[in-house]
N, C-alpha and C positions, 0 to 999 in steps of 0.2 A: 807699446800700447800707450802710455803713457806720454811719448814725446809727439805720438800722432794725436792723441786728445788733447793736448794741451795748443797746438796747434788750430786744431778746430772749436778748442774753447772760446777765444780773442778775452782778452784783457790782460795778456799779459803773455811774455816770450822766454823761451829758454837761455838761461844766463848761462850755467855751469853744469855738469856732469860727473861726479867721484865713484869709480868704480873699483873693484879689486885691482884691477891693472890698468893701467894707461890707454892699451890698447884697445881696452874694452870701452873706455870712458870718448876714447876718438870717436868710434862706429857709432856710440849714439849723439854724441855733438856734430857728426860731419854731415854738413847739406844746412844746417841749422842758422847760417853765418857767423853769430857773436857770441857761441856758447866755448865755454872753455874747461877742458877737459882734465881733471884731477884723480889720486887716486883716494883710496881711504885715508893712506897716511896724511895726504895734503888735507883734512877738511877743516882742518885751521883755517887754511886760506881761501881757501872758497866762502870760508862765513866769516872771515874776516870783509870783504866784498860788498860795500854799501848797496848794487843793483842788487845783490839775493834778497830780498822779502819774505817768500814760500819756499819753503822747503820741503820736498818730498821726500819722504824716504822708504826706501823700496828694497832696500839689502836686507841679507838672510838673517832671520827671524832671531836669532839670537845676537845681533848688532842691532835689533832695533832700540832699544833703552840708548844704549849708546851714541846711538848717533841720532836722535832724536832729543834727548839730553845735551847734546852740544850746542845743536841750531836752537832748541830753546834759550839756553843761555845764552847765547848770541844773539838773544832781540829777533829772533825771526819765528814767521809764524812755520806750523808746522802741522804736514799732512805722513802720516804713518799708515803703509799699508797693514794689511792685517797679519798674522795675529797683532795688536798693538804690542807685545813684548812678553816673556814667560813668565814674571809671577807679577803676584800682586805686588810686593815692593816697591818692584820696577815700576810698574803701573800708577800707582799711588806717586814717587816722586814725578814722574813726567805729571800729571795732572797738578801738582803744586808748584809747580816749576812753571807751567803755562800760565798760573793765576798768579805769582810771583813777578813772572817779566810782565805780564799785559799783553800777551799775543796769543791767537789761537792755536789749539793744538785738535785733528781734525782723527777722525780717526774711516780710513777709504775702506768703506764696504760697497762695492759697484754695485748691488744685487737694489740697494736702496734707492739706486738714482736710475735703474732700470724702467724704462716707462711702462713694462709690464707690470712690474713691481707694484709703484706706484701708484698704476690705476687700480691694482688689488685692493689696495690700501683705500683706494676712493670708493672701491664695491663695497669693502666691509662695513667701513665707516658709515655706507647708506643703508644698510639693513638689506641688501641685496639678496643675501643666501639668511637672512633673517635671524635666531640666534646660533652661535657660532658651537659645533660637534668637538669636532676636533680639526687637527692641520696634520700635513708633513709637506716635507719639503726635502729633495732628493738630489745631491751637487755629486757626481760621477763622474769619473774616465779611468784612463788605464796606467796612467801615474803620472810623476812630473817630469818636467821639463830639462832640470839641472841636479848632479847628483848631490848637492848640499843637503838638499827634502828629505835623502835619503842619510842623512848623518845627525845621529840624535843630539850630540853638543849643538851644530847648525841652526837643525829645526824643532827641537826642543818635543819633537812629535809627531805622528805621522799623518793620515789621512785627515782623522779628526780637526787637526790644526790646521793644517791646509786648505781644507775642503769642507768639514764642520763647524767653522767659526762663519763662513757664508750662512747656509740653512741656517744656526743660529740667530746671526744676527737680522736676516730677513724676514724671521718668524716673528722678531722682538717687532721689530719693523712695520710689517701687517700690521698686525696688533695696536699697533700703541704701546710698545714696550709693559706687556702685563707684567705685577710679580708674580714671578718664577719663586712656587712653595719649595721644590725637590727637584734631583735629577737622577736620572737611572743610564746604563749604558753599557752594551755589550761589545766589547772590540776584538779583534783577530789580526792574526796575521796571514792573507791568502798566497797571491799571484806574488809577493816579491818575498818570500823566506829568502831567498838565497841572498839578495844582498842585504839584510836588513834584519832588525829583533823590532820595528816600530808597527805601527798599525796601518795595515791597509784598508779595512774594512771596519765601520762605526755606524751603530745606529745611538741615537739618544733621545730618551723621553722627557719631555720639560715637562713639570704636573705644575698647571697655574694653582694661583691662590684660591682665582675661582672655580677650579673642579676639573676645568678644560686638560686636553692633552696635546700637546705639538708635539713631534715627532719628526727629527733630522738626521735622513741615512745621509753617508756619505763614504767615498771609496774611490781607490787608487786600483780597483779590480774589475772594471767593465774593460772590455775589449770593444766594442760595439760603439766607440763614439763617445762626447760628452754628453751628458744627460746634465738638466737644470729644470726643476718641475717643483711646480708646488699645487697642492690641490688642500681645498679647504670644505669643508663637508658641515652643513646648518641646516636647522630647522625647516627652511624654506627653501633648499637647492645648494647646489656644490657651483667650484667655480675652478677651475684649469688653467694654469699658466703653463708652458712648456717653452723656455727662452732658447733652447736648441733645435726644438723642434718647428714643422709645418702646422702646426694645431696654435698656436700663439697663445689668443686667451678665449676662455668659452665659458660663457656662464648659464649650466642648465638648471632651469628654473623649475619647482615640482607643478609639474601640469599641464608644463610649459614648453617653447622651442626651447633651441639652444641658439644664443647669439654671439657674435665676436663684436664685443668691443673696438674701439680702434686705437691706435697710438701712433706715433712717430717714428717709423722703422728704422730711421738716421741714426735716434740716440739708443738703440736698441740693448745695449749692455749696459749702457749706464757710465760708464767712462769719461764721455765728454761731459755729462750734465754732473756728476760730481767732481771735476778740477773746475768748471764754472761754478760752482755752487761752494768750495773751498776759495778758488779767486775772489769772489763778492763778499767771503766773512773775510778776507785782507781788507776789505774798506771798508768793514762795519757789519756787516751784514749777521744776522745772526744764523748759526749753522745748527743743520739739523743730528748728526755724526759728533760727537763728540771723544774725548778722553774717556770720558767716563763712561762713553756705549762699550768703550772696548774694554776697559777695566769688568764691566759688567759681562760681554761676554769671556771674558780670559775666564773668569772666576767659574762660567758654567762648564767651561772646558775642562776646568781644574776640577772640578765635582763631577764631572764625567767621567774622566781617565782616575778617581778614588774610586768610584761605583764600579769601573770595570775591573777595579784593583782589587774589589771586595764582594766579587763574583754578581754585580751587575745592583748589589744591593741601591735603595733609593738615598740617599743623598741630599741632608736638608742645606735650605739657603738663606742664612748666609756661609761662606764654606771659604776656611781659608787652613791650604796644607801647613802640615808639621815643618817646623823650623828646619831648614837646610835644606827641605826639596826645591830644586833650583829646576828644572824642566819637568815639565805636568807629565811628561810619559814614565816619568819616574813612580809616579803615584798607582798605575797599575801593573808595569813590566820594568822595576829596580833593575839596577845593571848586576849583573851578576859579579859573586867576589871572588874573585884568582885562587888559589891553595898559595 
């Protein structure tokens, strides 16, 4: 996905590739021409490489501090898929690390750069559905792709992290990133017991400052497809986004029709218009994504996976776990200790 958007971004081409093995790091450099393919072990040399500039980093969720952490120190700017990394620590040095060297550190939530998204964002902002009820917002399917997701050292957590930090950070997103007073949060584990003690199924309630409620299911347990929805419920009419679905976006007004908006179907995930929108803060640009959206959501993640630790109770924010939890799944489902 990545090596196709960054393609259709323009301003800039694929240098290098470092994957767990060689082999893997060929298949996404081949066809590419001048990219050159490394593994983990190599990323010395890959950042040692005056053309790397941006850095992506897209490895399993518990390599993200680390190698994110390198290429910072290496003078290069740097884009981190989500989750940005599992605890706060981590979090906080990447963020002083970026403001240290002088280079961006971005943090890729595609939900933000989705032009459904976005034009959400332009409805709210104009009083469209007029004062704001409540929200949810719904990221679904039937689980992932590679078995890492499924290994708690890995991914440090299961649906929620995966799939939860989307709804999240898109709800912050809408919005205007409100404060976030509390969090509440129910988790389970459904359709994968067998392979796994992580979470396949999470809902979480964010309680703003101002009264409001958002509300982000998310789940490794539909069989029926991806699901990506978000619906928002005011004073004056609700508004539908459904970026998997036939329904796009619909804004019904109380009294009123219902209309569809229009957008740009090209950039429809949001993919290409954020590695352009990360390329442009390489030459200055100021970015909307920061370190610190991601620090901000890790923390609601981490107050979620407490709250589901402590039977779903609320959760005030600011929220930072007891010393030595190192993976937020730990905060509701502790590894179990041997005899």
């Amino acid at each position: 996905m990545y090596v196709a958007s960054l393609q259709r971004a323009g301003g800039a081409h694929l240098v290098a590739v470092a994957s767990r093995t060689r082999a893997a790091a060929e298949k996404l450099t081949h066809g590419s021409g001048r990219a050159n393919p490394y593994t983990f072990e190599e990323l010395p040399a890959l950042l040692a490489d005056s053309k790397v500039r941006l850095v992506c980093v897209n490895s399993p969720n518990r390599l993200h501090a680390a190698h994110a952490r390198a290429a910072l120190d290496a003078g290069k700017h740097v884009v981190v898929e989500k989750p940005l990394c599992l605890t706060l620590d981590e979090a906080d040095s990447l963020c002083g690390a970026a403001t240290r060297n002088g280079v961006m550190l971005g943090y890729a939530e595609n939900l933000c750069f989705a032009p459904l998204y976005r034009r959400a964002r332009e409805l709210v902002r104009e009083g469209a559905v007029g004062r704001v009820l409540w929200a949810r917002q719904v990221e679904k399917h039937g689980g992932p792709y590679s078995p890492w997701f499924f290994d708690r050292t890995e991914a440090g957590g299961g649906a929620l992290m995966d799939m939860g930090c989307h709804g999240i950070e898109a709800l912050r997103f809408v919005f205007d990133r409100p404060p976030v007073r509390a969090v509440s949060a129910r988790l389970a584990t459904t359709l994968h017991s067998d392979k796994m003690e992580l979470d396949d199924d999470a809902e979480v309630r964010l309680e703003l400052a101002s009264g409001v409620t958002l509300v982000s299911e998310s789940s490794w347990a539909v069989q029926s497809g991806m699901q990506s929805t978000l619906e928002i419920h005011g004073s004056e009419g609700s508004l539908f986004v459904d970026l998997m679905g036939e329904t796009g976006l619909r804004l019904a007004k109380k009294g009123g029709p219902v209309t569809r908006p229009t957008v740009d179907p090209l950039l429809e995930h949001g993919y290409v218009g954020e590695l352009a929108h990360f390329i442009a803060g390489v030459g200055g640009a100021a970015i909307e994504e920061t370190g610190q959206d991601g620090r901000a959501v890790l923390e609601i993640l981490l107050a979620a996976y407490a709250s589901a630790g402590q039977g779903g109770r609320e959760v005030a924010l600011p929220f930072r776990p007891p010393s030595g939890v190192t993976r937020p799944v730990d905060l509701w489902r502790p590894v179990k200790q041997r005899a």
